[in-house]
C-alpha positions as a printed Julia matrix, in Angstrom:
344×3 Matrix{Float64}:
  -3.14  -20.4    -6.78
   0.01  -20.79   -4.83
   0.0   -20.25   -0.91
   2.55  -19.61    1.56
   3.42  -19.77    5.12
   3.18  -15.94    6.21
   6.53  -16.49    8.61
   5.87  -18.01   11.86
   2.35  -17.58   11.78
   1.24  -20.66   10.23
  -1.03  -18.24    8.03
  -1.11  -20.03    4.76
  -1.97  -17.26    2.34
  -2.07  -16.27   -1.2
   1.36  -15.21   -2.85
  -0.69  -12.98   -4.61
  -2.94  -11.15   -2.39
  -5.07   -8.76   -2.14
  -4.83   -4.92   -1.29
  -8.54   -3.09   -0.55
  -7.02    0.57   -0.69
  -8.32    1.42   -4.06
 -11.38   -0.35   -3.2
 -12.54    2.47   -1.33
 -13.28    4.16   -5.04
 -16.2     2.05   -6.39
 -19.17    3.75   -5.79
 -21.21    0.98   -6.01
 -21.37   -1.65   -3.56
 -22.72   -4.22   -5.77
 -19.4    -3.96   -8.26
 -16.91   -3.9    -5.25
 -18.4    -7.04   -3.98
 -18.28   -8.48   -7.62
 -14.76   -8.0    -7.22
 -13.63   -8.79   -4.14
 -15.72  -12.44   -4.33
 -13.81  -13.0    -7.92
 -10.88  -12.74   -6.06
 -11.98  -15.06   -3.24
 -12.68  -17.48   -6.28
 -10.4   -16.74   -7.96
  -7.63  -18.49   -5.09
  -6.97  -15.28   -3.05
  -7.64  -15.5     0.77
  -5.58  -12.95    1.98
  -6.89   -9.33    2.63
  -5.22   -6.01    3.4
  -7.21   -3.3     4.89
  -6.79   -0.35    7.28
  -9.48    2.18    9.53
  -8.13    4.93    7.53
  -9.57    3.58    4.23
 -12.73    5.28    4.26
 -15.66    2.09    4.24
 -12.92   -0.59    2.66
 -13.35   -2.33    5.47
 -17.18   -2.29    5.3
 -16.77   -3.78    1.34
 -14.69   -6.67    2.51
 -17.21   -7.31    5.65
 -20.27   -7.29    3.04
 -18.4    -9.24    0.61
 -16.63  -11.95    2.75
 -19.18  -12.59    5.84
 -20.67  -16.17    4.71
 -16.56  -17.31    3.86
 -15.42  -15.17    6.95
 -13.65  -18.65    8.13
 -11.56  -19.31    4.37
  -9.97  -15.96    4.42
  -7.47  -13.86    6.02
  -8.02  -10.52    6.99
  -5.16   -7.88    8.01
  -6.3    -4.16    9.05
  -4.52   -1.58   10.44
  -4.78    1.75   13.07
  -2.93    5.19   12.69
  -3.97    5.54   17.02
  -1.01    6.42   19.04
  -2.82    6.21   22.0
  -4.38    3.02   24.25
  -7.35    4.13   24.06
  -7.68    5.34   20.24
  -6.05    1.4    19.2
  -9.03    0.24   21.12
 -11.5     2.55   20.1
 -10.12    2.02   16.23
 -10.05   -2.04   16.85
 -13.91   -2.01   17.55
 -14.6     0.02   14.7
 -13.1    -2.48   11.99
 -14.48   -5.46   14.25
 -17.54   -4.18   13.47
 -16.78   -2.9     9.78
 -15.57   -6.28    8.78
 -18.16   -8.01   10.25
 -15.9   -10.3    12.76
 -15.35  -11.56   15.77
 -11.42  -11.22   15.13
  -9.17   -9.49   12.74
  -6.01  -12.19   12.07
  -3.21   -9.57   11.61
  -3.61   -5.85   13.56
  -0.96   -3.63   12.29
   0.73   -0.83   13.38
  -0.12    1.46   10.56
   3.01    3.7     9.81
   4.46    4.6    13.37
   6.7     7.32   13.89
   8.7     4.21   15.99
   8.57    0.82   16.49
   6.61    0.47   20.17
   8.26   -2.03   22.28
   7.29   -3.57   25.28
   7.35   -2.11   28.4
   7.31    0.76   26.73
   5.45    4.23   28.34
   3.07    4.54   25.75
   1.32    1.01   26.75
   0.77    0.31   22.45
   2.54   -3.01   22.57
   0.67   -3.77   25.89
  -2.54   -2.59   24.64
  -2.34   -5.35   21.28
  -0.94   -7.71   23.83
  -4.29   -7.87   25.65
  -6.24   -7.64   22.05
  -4.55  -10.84   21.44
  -5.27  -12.52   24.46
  -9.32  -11.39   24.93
  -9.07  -13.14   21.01
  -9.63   -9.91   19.04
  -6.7   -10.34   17.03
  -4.23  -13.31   16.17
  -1.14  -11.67   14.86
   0.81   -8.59   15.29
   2.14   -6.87   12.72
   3.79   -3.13   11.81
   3.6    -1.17    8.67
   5.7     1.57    7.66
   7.32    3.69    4.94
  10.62    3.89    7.02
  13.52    0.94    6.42
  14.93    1.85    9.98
  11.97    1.56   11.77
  10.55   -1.46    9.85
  14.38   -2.84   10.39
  13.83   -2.05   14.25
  10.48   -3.91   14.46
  11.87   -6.66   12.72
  15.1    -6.78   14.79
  12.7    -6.4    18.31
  11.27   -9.79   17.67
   8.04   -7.99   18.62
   6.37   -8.51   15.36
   5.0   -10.94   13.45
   4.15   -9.25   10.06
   6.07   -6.67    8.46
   4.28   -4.36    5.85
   6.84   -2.46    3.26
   6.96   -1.16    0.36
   8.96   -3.48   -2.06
   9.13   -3.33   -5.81
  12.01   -3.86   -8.78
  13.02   -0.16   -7.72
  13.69   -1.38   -4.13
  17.29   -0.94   -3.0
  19.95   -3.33   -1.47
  18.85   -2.16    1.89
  15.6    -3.02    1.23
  15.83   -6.31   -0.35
  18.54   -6.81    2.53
  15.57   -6.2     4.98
  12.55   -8.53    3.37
  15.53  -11.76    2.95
  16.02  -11.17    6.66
  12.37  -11.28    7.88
  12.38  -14.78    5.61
  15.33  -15.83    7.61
  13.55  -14.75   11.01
  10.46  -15.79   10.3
   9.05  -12.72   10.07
   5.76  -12.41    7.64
   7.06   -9.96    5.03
   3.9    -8.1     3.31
   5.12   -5.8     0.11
   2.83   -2.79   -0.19
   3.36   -0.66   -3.58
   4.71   -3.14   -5.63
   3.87   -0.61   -8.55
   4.84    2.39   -6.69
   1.64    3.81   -6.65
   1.35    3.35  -10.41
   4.41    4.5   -11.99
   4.97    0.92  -12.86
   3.25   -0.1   -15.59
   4.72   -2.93  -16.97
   3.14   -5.39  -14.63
   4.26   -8.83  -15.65
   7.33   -7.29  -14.8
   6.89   -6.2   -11.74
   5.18   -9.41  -11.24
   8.02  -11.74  -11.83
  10.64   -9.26   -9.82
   8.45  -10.0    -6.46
   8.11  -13.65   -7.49
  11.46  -14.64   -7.0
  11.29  -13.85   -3.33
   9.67  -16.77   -1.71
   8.71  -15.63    1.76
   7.14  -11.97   -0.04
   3.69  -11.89   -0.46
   2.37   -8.41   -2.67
  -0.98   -7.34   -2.08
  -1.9    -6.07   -5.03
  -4.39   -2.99   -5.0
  -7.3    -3.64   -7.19
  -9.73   -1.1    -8.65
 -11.12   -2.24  -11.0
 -12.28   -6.57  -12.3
  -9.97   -6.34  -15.47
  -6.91   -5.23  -12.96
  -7.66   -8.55  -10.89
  -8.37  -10.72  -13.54
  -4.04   -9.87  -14.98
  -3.02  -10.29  -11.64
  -4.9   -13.81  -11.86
  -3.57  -14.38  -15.18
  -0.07  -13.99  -14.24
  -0.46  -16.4   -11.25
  -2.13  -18.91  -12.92
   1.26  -19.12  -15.01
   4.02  -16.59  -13.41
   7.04  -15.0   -16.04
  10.08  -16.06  -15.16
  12.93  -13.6   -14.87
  15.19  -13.56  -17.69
  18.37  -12.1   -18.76
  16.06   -9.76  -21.22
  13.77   -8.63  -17.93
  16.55   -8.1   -16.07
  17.82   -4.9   -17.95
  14.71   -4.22  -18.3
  14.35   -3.47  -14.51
  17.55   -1.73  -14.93
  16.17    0.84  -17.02
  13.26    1.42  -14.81
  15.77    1.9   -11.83
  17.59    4.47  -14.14
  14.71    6.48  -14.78
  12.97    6.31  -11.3
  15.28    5.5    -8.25
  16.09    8.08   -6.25
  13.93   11.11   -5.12
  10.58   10.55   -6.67
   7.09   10.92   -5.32
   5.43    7.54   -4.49
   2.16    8.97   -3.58
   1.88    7.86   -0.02
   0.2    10.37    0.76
   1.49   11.01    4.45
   2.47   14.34    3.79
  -1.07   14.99    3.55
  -3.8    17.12    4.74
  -2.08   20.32    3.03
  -3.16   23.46    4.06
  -4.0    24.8     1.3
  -5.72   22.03   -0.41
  -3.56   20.89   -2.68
  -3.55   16.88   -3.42
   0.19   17.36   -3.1
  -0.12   13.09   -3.04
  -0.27   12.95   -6.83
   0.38   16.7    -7.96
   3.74   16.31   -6.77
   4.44   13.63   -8.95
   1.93   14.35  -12.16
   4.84   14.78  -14.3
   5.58   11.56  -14.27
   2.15    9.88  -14.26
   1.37   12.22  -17.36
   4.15   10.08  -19.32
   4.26    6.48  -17.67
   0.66    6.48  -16.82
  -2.21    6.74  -19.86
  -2.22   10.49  -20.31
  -5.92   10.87  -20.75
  -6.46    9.9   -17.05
  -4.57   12.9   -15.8
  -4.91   15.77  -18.56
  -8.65   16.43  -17.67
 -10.3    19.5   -16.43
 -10.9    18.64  -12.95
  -7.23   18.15  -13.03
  -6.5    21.32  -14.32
  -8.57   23.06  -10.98
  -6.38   20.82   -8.43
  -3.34   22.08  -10.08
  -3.9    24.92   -9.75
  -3.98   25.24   -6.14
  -0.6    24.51   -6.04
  -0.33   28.78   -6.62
  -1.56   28.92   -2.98
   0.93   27.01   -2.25
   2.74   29.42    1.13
   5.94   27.22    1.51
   5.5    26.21    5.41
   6.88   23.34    5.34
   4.33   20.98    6.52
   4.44   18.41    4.74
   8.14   17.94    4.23
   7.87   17.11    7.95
   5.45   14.46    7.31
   6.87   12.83    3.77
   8.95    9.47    4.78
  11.05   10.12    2.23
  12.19   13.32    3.19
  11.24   15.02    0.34
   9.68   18.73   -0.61
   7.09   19.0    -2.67
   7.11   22.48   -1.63
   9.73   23.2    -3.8
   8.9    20.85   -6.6
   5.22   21.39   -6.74
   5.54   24.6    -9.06
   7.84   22.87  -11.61
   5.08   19.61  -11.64
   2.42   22.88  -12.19
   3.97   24.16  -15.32
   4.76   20.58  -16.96
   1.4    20.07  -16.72
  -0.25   23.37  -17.91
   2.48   23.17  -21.0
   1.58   18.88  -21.3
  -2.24   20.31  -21.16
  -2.68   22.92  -24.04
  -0.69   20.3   -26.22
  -3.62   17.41  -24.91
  -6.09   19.83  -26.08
  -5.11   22.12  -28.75
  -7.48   20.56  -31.33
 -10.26   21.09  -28.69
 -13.4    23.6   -29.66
């Protein structure tokens, strides 16, 4: 394993790294902890978490507490208030079994709080800091303006973005100048929520970056064990991978769904977080995942879909699945009685 100075921090972490959002979907305690300590052997000391995760942060507390002082733990709150960052801070002290989380981010602002600012945030993490709750301060976000503006405020020691082989100038503009300001620059969805699925590819884009460290979410023990694979001997970029990422930017870049999921709770129920995308995930993903029954009943709320709005307001990308919801319904019905015409 290779490790890394996460910008001024002195953290030396894992280039490859771990991300505990999909954690949150095994059941069973005894298999999450199977993976998360095959990562830990595996070389990987650096973990991503959040409060909003459901009990991730309760896996990685179970899982890490007799190595709590080998690894390095990031979590994040959604509070926009004092009080609700404090209240939120306790809560994953607790989860994570710790006296002290290393990075506390920011998780997905609106803006970049500042200090001296009305809204006491930066304040309130100031004082974390000092009372030895947290060590770092870091901000996460969907938004290249605002993580540019956090960045830029000097504020900030971590940066959490997005960043993939679909990333654009701008962005790859922003995670160079983090390196150069020694900035901690964390890439989030480096398979855009899995409509990447050539990973060695994806692997090797990121690599060539030296001050980006992915955190890779992990599911499932064969997903860790290619991510070890390809760190124990990492593809190089070559002329032939190159236009191969060229392609992908051809068929993705622009206005897609990268199930985020911020422009969620919908009020009509619809898990607008992947239906809006399904027609892609029903060709670049394995079909059979998405082409199931139960998938069939959440796509069909999309019909009660009223058009308010809601979560166009919410969507960091600025899109509207609102609009593009019914046209992902009816590639999917047409995609499903082709899956199962030969069905009795």
């Amino acid at each position: 394993m290779e490790y890394v100075s996460l910008g001024k921090t002195g953290l030396l972490v894992s280039r490859t790294s771990f991300g505990a959002l999909p954690i949150q979907r095994v059941q069973n305690y005894e298999e999450a902890t199977r993976i998360i300590r095959r990562a830990y052997d595996g070389g990987i000391n650096f973990f991503d978490s959040a409060r909003l995760y459901s009990d991730s942060e309760k896996k990685l507390g179970f899982a890490l507490n007799d190595v709590r002082s080998n690894v390095i733990i990031a979590s994040k709150t959604m509070s926009r208030t004092k009080e609700a960052i404090l209240k939120d801070l306790e809560t994953s002290l607790e989860q994570l079994n710790t006296d002290y989380i290393d990075i506390y981010q920011l998780h997905n602002p609106p803006f970049a709080p500042k200090a001296g600012g009305d809204d006491g945030i930066y304040e309130t993490l100031l004082k974390a800091k000092k009372d030895g709750k947290i060590r770092f301060i870091g901000l996460t976000n969907h938004s290249c303006d605002i993580a540019l503006d956090a960045a830029l405020s000097g504020l900030y020691d971590t940066i959490q973005y997005p960043f993939s082989m679909l990333s654009t100038k701008k962005e790859t503009d922003l995670a160079t100048m983090c390196g150069s300001l020694g900035i901690g620059f964390i890439a989030m969805k480096a398979l855009c929520g899995g409509l990447l699925t050539n990973i060695p590819l994806a692997f090797s884009f990121l690599r060539q970056f030296e001050n980006v460290v992915p955190i890779w979410g992990i599911q499932k023990i064969e997903e860790l064990e290619e991510i070890l694979a390809l760190e124990a001997n990492p593809p190089k970029l070559t002329a032939e991978s190159l236009a191969q990422i060229e392609e992908e930017k051809n068929a993705l870049m622009g206005n897609f769904c990268r199930g985020c999921g911020y422009c969620l709770p919908c009020p009509a129920g619809i898990p607008i977080e992947n239906a809006n995308r399904m027609s892609l995930m029903i060709r670049r993903a394995p079909k059979e995942a998405w082409l199931t029954p139960a998938w069939k009943e959440k796509m069909a709320l999309i019909e009660n879909c009223t058009g308010c709005g809601a979560c166009e307001k919410r969507c960091p990308y600025q899109l509207k699945p609102y609009i593009t919801l019914k046209e992902n319904l009816a590639d999917f019905n047409a995609q499903y009685a082709e899956f199962h015409k030969n069905d009795n």
